[in-house]
C-alpha positions in Angstrom: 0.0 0.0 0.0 1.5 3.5 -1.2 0.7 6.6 0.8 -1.6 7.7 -1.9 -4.1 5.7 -0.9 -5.8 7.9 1.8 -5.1 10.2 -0.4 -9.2 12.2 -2.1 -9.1 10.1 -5.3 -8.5 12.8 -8.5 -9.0 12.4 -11.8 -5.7 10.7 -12.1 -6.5 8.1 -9.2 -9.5 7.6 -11.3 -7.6 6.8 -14.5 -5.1 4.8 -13.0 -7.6 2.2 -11.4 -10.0 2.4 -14.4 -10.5 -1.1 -16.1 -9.0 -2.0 -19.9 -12.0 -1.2 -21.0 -12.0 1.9 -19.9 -8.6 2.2 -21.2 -9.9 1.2 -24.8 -12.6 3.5 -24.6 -10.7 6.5 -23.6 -8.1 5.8 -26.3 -10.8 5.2 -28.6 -12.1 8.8 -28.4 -8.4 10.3 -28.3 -8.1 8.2 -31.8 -11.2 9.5 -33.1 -11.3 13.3 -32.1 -7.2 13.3 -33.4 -8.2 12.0 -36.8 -11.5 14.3 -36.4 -9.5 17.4 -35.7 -6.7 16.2 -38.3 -9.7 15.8 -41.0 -10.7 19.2 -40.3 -7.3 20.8 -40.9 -6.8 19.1 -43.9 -10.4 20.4 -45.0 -10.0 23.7 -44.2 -6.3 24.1 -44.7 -6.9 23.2 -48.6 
């Protein structure tokens, strides 16, 4: 056991016990708002 553990649980605490699923999830939407924002670059930058 770490001394973080009594520690409020953040946002990070959150992410760090968060199941693979989770994990896929949240990297699924990185993914998809990266190639969504890279899309809209291309778009507009042409």
């Amino acid at each position: 056991m770490s001394d973080d553990d009594d520690r409020p649980v953040g946002f990070l605490g959150r992410l760090r016990s968060a199941t693979p699923i989770a994990w896929v999830l949240i990297i699924g939407l990185v993914g998809v708002t990266a190639s969504g924002a890279t899309l809209l670059v291309i778009l507009l930058g042409s």
